[in-house]
C-alpha positions as a Markdown table, in Angstrom:
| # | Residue | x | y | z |
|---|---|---|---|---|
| 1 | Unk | 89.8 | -22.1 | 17.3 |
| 2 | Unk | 86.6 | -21.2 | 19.1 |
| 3 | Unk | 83.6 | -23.8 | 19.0 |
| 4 | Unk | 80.3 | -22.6 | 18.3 |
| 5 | Unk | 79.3 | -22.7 | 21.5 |
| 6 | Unk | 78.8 | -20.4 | 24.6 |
| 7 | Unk | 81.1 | -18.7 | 25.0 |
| 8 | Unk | 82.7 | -15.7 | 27.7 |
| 9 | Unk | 82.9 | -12.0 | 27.2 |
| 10 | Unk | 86.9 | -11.9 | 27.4 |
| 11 | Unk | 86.5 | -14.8 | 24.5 |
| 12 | Unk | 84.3 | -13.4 | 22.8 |
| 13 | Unk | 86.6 | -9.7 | 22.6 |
| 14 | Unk | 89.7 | -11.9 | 22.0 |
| 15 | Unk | 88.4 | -13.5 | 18.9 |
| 16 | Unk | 86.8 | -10.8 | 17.4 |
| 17 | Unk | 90.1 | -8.7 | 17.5 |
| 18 | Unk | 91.7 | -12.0 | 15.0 |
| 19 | Unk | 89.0 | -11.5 | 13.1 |
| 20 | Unk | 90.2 | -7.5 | 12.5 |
| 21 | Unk | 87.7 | -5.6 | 14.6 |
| 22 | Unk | 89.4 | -3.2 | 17.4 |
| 23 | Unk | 88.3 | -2.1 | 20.8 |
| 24 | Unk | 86.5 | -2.2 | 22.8 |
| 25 | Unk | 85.4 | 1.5 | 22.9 |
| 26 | Unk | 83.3 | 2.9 | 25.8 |
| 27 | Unk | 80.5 | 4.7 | 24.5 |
| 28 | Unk | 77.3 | 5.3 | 25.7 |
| 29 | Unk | 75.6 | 2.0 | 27.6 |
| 30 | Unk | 77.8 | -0.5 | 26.1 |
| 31 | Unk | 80.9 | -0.8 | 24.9 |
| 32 | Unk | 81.7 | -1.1 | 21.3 |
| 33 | Unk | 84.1 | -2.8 | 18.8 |
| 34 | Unk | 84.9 | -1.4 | 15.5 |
| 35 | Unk | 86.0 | -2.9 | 12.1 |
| 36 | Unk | 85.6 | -0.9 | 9.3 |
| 37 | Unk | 82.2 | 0.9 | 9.2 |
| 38 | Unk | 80.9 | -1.9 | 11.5 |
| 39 | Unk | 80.0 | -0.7 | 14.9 |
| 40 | Unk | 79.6 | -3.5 | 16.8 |
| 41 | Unk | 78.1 | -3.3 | 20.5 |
| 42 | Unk | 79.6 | -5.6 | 22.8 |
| 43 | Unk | 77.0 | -7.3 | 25.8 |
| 44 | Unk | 77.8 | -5.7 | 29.0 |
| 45 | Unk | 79.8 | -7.6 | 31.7 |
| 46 | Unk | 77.5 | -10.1 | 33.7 |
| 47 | Unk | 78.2 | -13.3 | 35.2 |
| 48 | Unk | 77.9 | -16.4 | 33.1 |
| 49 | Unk | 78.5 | -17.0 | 29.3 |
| 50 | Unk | 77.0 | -15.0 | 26.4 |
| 51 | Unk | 74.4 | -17.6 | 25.0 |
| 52 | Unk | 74.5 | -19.5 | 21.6 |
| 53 | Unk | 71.5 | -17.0 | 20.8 |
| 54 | Unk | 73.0 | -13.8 | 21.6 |
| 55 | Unk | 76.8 | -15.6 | 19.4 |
| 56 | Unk | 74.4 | -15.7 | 16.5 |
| 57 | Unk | 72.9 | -12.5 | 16.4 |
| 58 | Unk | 76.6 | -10.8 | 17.2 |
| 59 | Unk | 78.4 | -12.7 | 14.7 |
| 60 | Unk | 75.5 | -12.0 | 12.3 |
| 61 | Unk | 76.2 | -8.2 | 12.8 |
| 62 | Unk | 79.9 | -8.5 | 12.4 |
| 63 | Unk | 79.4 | -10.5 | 9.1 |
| 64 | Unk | 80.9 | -13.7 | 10.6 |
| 65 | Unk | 80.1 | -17.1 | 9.7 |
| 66 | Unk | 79.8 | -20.1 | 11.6 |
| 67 | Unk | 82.5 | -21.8 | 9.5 |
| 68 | Unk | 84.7 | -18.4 | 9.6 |
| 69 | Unk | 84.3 | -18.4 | 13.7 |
| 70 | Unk | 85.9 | -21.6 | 14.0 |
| 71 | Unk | 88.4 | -20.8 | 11.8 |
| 72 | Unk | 89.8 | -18.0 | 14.3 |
């Protein structure tokens, strides 16, 4: 169960697959999980975690709640 937090990119791609999205796809500059008709673009690989900010925005996207993501 993932705290909403900071979190890494391999994290990040491991709990969006239990929450039924597959992938990641390459595809143009990023890379891309799918689930459903949602297309979701994944940040690219950098060093560091993916910000509380940028969680928000992503799970927003995938139609994810906070209570949902902790769930996982």
């Amino acid at each position: 169960m993932p705290r909403f937090r900071p979190i890494g990119r391999g994290d990040l791609i491991r709990c969006l697959r239990l929450a039924g999205f597959s992938g990641p796809y390459i595809g143009g500059r990023h890379q891309f999980m799918i689930k459903g008709v949602i297309r979701l673009r994944l940040p690219g690989s950098h060093q560091g975690d993916i910000s509380l900010d940028l969680l928000v925005r992503i799970l927003r996207q995938a139609g994810i709640d906070r209570k949902t993501w902790e769930e996982l």
